[in-house]
C-alpha angles and dihedrals in degrees: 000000000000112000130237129225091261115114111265120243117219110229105208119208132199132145080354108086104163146081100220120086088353106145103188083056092039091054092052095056102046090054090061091241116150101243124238105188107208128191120190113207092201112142091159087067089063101085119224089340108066111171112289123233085267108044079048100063094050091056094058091049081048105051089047094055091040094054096050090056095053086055100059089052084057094258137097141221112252100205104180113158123244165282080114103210089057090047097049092040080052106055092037087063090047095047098032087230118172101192142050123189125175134155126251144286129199109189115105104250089038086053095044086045096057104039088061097044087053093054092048100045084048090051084058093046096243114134130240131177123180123207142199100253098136105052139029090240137021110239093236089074115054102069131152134254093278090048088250126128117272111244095183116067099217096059084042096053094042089059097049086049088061090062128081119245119240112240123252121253109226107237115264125262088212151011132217108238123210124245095265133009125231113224123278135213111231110246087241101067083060076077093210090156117105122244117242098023107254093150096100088105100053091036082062101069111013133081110187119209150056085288101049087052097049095057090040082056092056091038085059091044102053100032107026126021101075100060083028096122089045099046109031093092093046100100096195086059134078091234108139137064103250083203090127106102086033086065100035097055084039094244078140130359139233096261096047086055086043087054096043098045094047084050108042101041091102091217097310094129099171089058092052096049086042095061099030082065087060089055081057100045077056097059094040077065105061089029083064096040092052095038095043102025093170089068101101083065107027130052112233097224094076088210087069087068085079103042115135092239095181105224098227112165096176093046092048087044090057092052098039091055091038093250094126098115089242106102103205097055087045095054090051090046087053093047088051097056095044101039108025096232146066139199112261095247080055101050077047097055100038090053095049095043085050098039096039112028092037102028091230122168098263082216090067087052087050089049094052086045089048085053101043109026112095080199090047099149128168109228093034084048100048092041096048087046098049092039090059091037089060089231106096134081109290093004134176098266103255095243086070107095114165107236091225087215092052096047082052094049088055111035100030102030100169089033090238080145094047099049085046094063106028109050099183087079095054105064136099114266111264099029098143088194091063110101126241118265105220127245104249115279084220142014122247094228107044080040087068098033092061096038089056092051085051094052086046092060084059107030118112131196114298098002095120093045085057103132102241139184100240091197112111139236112241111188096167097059 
């Protein structure tokens, strides 16, 4: 569409990639600006959590996709890398933009990052606004009676029950362009693709983008959601959503998936209240994160701090490669290195089985999932690790230690999972060329023992007698 003589306004996209509900976007277009899309390629601005190899792979996939739709709407994708206040101030002095909207982040460096850009684009009097496009709600808003932060998630999610949800904005046919486009980096000399190629896995399975999201929610919606709450735990079904990495890059957002659940449920109510918990375990996530923005490092039980974590290479090798002798962790294990992702019970059991058989510090699990997960996501991961690990707010309570077979015996029950993943069980008897399952690397039961003399050396009165909510988070569904 032909530009006016208006300014431009630079859109500027992050864990947001798509046109539809996207407020920043939204707000851009209402106001009559022409719309220069921008994408900042900065890892260095993350913090400790830069993005990992996988998560890498399904941005670039992302960003594509995401770039080609901007172009049938008569607009393009500007990618320049970062640091992201020289780039903006950059392309604000090529395109003579006066404006720079973009919607929020709520991870520390990311909120650091952006309070400080905004100061430095008003002092120059251009103008920034920052919008909600990533939660239903912003964490600053859902407080207790005492105008304190929730730390359990029932009387958290009660309250955020109690509170409309905005409606959702349709993606735009068209943008308005400015007169004339600054350069752009391709996608491709962001280099996001891994070397050698080890992503067939994950090719296999994913499709990134706004698109791809779009046709796994009505996927969700047609074969899933209605025996969702019976079959989300059942590892040989397709029972869950596997909307995670598709929210968590932005390709839809949490109130298009609130409209279409509550929508599209046919009656089944339990299974919609079933999966609309997990939205809010969602949000929990991120509420802990922004309220408590030390978490990915410190556990938020203080008596955790002195917890005896055993440092064990060859051990945390074996898990991480699916080597450990207990089938059902080394099958998730294996899942998660082929595909990038794993069902919520199996990032359950796998964390347990790592935190509490082996006393790992539950912060070197969080970093491998950082690495390999295509959802890996800060506040879902932090608050996933510290919940198994018995040390975060409203966390499972640290006697509880998951028995692997048991969790197989429940919840694959015929070990189709496990024969999927771990191929060494599923060969005729006598194949030489099978290779050989490893013994356990640890017994369940000195495994316990020793995990529940460890939490002796730290417990303090009272701490095993803590009301909890014994509900669980679940970031992967």
């Amino acid at each position: 569409m032909t530009s006016t003589s208006k300014a431009p306004a630079l859109v500027w996209f992050r864990q947001d990639l798509r046109l539809a509900d996207n407020p920043a976007l939204a707000a851009a277009i209402e106001r009559g600006y022409p719309v220069i899309p921008v994408y900042i390629w900065a890892p260095e601005e993350e913090g400790d959590w830069p993005p990992g190899a996988a998560s890498k792979w399904w941005l670039g996939r992302s960003l594509a996709n995401f770039s080609a739709a901007l172009k049938k709407r008569g607009s393009r994708l500007i990618v320049r890398r970062g640091p992201a206040a020289e780039s903006l101030s950059r392309l604000i002095a090529e395109t003579g933009a006066t404006a720079v909207f973009w919607n929020r982040r709520y991870e520390p460096a990311a909120v650091a990052r952006d309070s400080s850009l905004s100061s430095r684009l008003g002092e120059r009097g251009v103008l920034t606004e920052s919008f909600n496009g990533s939660l239903l709600f912003d964490p600053w808003a859902i407080r207790n009676q005492s105008g304190q932060p929730f730390r359990v998630f029932t009387a958290f999610w009660r309250a955020c029950r109690a509170k409309p949800v905005a409606s959702c904005v349709a993606a735009p046919e068209h943008l308005l362009s400015p007169e004339r486009w600054p350069h752009s980096l391709e996608v491709a000399g962001l280099k996001l693709e891994p070397v050698p190629d080890w992503a067939a896995g994950f090719r296999e399975i994913w499709q990134p983008g706004e698109f791809g999201a779009t046709d796994q929610l009505r996927r969700f919606l047609n074969e899933a959601l209605n025996a969702y709450s019976a079959n989300r735990d059942q590892l040989w079904l397709a029972g869950t959503s596997r909307l995670s990495p598709h929210l968590h890059f932005g390709e839809i957002g949490p109130r298009q998936l609130w409209r279409a659940v509550i929508e599209g449920i046919d009656g089944h109510a339990e299974a919609c209240d079933s999966y609309l918990r997990q939205i809010g375990w969602r949000e929990f996530a991120y509420y802990l994160l922004y309220h408590h923005p030390e978490s990915p490092h410190k556990p938020l039980r203080p008596e955790f701090c002195a917890f005896p974590w055993q440092k064990d290479s060859e051990r945390f090798h074996a898990w991480k490669r699916g080597r450990t002798g207990y089938p059902l962790v080394d099958a998730g294990m294996r899942e998660l290195w082929h595909t990038g992702w794993l069902p919520n019970r199996m990032r359950m059991v796998v964390a347990s089985f790592l935190v509490k058989h082996l006393l790992i510090d539950w912060r070197q699990g969080a970093a491998w999932f950082w690495d390999t997960l295509v959802d890996a996501d800060l506040a879902n991961n932090t608050l996933g690790w510290q919940w198994t690990a018995g040390c975060g707010a409203d966390a499972a309570p640290y006697f509880r230690i998951f028995n692997p077979v048991v969790q197989a015996s429940k919840f694959d029950p015929q070990s189709e999972y496990v024969r999927r993943w771990v191929s060494e069980l599923d060969r005729p008897p006598g194949m030489n060329a099978a290779p050989i399952y490893p013994r356990p690397i640890i017994e369940h039961a000195a495994a316990r023992q020793r995990a529940l003399a460890a939490l002796a050396r730290i417990r303090s009165d009272g701490f095993l007698k803590r009301p909890r909510d014994l509900s669980r988070p679940l970031s992967s569904n």
